[in-house]
C-alpha positions in Angstrom: 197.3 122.4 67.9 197.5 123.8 64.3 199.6 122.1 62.0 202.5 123.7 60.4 200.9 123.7 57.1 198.0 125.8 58.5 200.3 128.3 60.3 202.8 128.6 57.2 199.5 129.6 55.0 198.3 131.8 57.8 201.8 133.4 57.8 201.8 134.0 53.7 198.4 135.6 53.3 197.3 137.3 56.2 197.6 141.3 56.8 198.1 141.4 60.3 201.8 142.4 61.3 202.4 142.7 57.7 206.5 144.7 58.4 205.3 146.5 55.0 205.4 143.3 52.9 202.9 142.4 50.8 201.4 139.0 51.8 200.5 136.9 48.8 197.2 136.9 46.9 195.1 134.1 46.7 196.7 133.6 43.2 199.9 133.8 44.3 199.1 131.1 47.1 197.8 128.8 45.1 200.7 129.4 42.1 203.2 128.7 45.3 201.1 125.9 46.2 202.2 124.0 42.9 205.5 123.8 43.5 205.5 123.2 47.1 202.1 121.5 47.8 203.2 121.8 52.2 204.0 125.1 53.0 205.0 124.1 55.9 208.7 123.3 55.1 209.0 126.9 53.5 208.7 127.4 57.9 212.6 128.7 59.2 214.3 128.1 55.6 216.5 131.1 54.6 216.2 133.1 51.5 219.0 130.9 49.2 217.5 128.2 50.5 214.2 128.8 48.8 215.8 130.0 45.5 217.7 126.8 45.5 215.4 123.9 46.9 211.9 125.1 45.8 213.3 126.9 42.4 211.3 130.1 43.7 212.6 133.6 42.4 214.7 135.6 44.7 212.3 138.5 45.0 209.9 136.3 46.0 211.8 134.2 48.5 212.6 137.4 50.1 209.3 138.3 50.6 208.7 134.8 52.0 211.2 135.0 54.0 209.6 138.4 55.7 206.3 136.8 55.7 207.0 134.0 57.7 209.1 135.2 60.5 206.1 136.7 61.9 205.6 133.4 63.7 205.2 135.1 67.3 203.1 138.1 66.1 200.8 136.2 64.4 200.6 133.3 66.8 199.7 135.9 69.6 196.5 137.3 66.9 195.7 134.1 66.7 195.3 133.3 70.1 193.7 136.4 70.8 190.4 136.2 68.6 190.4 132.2 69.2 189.7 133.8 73.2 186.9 135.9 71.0 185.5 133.1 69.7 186.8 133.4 65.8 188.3 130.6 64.0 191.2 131.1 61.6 190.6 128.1 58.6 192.9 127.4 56.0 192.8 124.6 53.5 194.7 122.3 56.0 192.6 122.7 58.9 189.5 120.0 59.5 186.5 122.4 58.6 188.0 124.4 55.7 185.0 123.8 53.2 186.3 122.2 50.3 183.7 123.6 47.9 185.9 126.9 47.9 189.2 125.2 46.5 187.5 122.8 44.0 185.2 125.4 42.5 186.6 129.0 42.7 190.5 127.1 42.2 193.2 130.0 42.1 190.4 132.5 43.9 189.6 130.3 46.4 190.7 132.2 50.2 193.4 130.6 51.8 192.0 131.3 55.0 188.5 131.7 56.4 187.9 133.5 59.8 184.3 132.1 61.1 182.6 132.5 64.6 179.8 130.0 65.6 179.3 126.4 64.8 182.5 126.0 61.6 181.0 122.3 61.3 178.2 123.7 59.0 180.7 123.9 56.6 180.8 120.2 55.7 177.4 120.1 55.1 175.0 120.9 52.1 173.6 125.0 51.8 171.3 126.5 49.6 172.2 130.2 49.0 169.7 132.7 48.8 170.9 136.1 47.1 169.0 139.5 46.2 168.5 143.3 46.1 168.9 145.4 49.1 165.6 147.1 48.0 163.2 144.2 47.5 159.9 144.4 46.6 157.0 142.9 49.1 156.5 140.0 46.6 160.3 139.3 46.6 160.6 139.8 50.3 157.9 136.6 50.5 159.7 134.8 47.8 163.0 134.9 49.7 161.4 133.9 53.0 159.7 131.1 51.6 162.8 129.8 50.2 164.5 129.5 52.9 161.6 127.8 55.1 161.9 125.0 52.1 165.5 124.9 52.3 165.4 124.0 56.3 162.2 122.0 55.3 164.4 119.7 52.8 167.4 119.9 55.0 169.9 122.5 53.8 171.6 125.1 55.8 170.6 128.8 54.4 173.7 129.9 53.2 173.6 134.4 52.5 175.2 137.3 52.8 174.0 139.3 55.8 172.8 142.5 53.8 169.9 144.2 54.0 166.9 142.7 52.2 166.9 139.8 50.7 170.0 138.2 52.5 168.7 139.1 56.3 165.1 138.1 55.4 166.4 134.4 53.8 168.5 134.1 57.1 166.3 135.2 60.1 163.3 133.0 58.0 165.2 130.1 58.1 166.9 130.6 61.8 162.9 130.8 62.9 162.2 127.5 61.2 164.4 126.0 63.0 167.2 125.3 60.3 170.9 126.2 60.3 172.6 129.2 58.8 175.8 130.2 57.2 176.4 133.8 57.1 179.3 135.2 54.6 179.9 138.8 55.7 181.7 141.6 53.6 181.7 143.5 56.9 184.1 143.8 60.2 183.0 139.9 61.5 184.2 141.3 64.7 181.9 144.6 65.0 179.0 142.1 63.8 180.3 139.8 66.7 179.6 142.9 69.1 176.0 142.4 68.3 173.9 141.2 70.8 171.5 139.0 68.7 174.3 138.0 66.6 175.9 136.1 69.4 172.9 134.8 70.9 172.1 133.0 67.0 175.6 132.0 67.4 175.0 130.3 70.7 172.2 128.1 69.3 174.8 126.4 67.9 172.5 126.6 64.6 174.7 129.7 63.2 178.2 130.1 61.8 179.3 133.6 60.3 182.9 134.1 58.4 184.7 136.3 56.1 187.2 135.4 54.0 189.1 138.8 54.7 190.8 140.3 57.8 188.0 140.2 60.9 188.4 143.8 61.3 188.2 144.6 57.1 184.6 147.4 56.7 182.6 147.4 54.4 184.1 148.0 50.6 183.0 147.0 47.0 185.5 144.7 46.5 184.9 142.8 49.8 181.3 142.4 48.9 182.2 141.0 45.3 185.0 138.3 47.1 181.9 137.6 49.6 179.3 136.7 46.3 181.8 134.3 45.2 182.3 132.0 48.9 177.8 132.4 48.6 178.4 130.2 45.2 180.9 128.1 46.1 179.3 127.0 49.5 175.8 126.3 48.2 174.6 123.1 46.1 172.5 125.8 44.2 172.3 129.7 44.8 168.7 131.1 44.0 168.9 134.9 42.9 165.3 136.4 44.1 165.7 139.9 42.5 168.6 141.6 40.5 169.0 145.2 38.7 170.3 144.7 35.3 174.4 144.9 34.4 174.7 146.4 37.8 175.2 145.9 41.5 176.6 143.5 43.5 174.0 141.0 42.6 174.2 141.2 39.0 177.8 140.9 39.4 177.9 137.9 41.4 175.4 135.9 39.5 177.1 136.6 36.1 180.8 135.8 37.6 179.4 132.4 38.8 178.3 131.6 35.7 180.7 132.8 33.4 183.2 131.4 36.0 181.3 128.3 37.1 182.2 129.4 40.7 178.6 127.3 41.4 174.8 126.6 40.3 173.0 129.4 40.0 169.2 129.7 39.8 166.9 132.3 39.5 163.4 133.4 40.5 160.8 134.1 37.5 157.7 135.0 39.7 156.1 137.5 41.2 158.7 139.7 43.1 161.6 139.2 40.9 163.7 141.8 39.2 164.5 143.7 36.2 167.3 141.1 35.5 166.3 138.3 36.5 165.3 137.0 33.0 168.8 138.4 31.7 170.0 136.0 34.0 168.1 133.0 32.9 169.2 134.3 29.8 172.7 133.7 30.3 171.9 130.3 31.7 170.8 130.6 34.9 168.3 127.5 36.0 165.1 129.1 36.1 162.5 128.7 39.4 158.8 129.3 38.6 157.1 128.3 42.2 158.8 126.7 45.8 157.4 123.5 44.5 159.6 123.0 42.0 162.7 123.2 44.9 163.2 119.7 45.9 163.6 118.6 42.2 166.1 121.5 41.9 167.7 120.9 44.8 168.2 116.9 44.6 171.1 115.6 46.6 171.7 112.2 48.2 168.9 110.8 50.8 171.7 110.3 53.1 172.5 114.3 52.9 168.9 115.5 53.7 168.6 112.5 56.4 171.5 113.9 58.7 170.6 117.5 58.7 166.6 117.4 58.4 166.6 116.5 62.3 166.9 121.0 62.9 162.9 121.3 61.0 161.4 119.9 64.0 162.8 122.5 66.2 160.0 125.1 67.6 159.7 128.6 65.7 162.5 131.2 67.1 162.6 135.0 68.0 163.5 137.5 65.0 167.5 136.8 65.4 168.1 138.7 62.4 167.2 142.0 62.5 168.2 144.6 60.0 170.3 146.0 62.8 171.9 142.8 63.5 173.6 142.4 60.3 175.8 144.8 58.1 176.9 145.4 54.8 175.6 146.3 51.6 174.4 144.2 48.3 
């Protein structure tokens, strides 16, 4: 049963049933959040009522007001992709990763829809990040880091694009380790896939959006998608970036400038054109997959619990380039 809370943010932010009212940004949610810390009472209170109890303005109380009398229409979306196997989180709900509020604050989603096994958000991920149009050195590199991520007990947290992202997540799925996949695409057209579901049913596999299940492909969803890659991983290892442009450039130097999460980079063979900028602008540099488990250091206890999925035998290719969309 979802708490009032959760269905009062649900009601504020999401798109679905919208009556041609803007929902609120995640800035907006959070600004609200300060002055009423449990949305849920903002649930059945009238417009004056919200001026006057919770000191909010009256063009935005209206627009509450809208928002959250979509109580039936949204419950009845709800219900329907929960019977598709998609998970609506927000920051009052049991798996909502709490990496996203404590390091991207006011840009943090307010909700998360995620398919698959939603309890890999409480645990520790390495990210693995790169160019759609990696090299055959870089394409090594990112495999190999993500066989010593499931090796030292991390769950392989990426994007889903072609290249680097689908080769750090299908190497790490066939060593037998755990994998979060942050899409900028439909979650429910990649649901459609057949090879998608079956790396959901391993149980091994959780993939989420922080947008609408049904959002395509856009620029800006893949630059929102970068930042939930930082925020979810102990350490993000950038294999290969362009220089001052595309969506990997742009994602390493926002977490950084932003401190959105740890960011390390490759300086081997493979890497690319920016990836010195990068270490540059004080990105951790990574010289060979020995020097991971120093990087990577987190609690014994950590690695203990989740190193039990290394042992597992090698899998099928789950993650073809057909199996995931999207663009990096």
């Amino acid at each position: 049963m979802r708490n009032e809370d959760s269905l009062a943010t649900i009601l504020l932010v999401s798109r679905m049933h919208s009556k041609g009212m803007q929902p609120l940004s995640a800035p907006e949610y959070w600004k609200l959040r300060e002055v009423c810390p449990r949305p849920g009472v903002l649930l059945g209170r009238t417009e004056e009522q919200l001026v006057s109890d919770h000191g909010l303005g009256r063009k935005l109380a209206s627009r509450i007001v809208v928002l959250l009398n979509r109580v039936r229409a949204i419950a009845f979306e709800l219900e329907k992709l929960e019977h598709s196997g998609i998970w609506t989180l927000t920051p009052f709900d049991e798996y909502y990763s709490r990496h996203l509020q404590d390091r991207l604050r006011s840009k943090a989603p307010a909700t998360v829809h995620a398919a698959g096994a939603i309890e890999l958000f409480e645990k520790p991920g390495i990210g693995v990040v790169g160019s759609r149009d990696v090299s055959p050195e870089g394409a090594e590199v990112a495999k190999d880091i993500a066989a010593k991520a499931v090796e030292l007990g991390f769950s392989l947290v990426s994007g889903g694009a072609r290249g680097v992202d689908q080769l750090a997540m299908n190497a790490a799925f066939q060593a037998g380790g755990n994998v979060i996949g942050v899409l900028a695409d439909s979650l429910v057209r990649n649901l459609r896939n057949p090879d998608v579901r079956r790396a959901i049913y391993e149980d091994r596999t959780v993939m989420c959006t922080p947008y609408s299940p049904e959002t395509p492909f856009k620029v800006w969803t893949a630059m929102g998608r970068n930042k939930l890659i930082y925020a979810l991983s102990e350490i993000t290892v950038v294999v290969a970036s362009g220089t001052h442009r595309g969506g990997t450039w742009s994602g390493a130097t926002e977490a950084l400038e932003k401190g959105f999460g740890r960011v390390g980079v490759w300086r081997g063979p493979g890497e690319g054109l920016g990836n010195n900028l990068l270490e540059e602008r004080g990105a951790q540099p990574i010289r060979s997959i020995d020097e991971l488990e120093a990087v990577w250091e987190v609690g014994g206890q950590d690695i203990e619990e989740n190193s039990g999925s290394s042992s597992r035998p090698e899998q099928a290719s789950l993650f073809e380039e057909s199996a995931l969309s999207g663009k990096s």
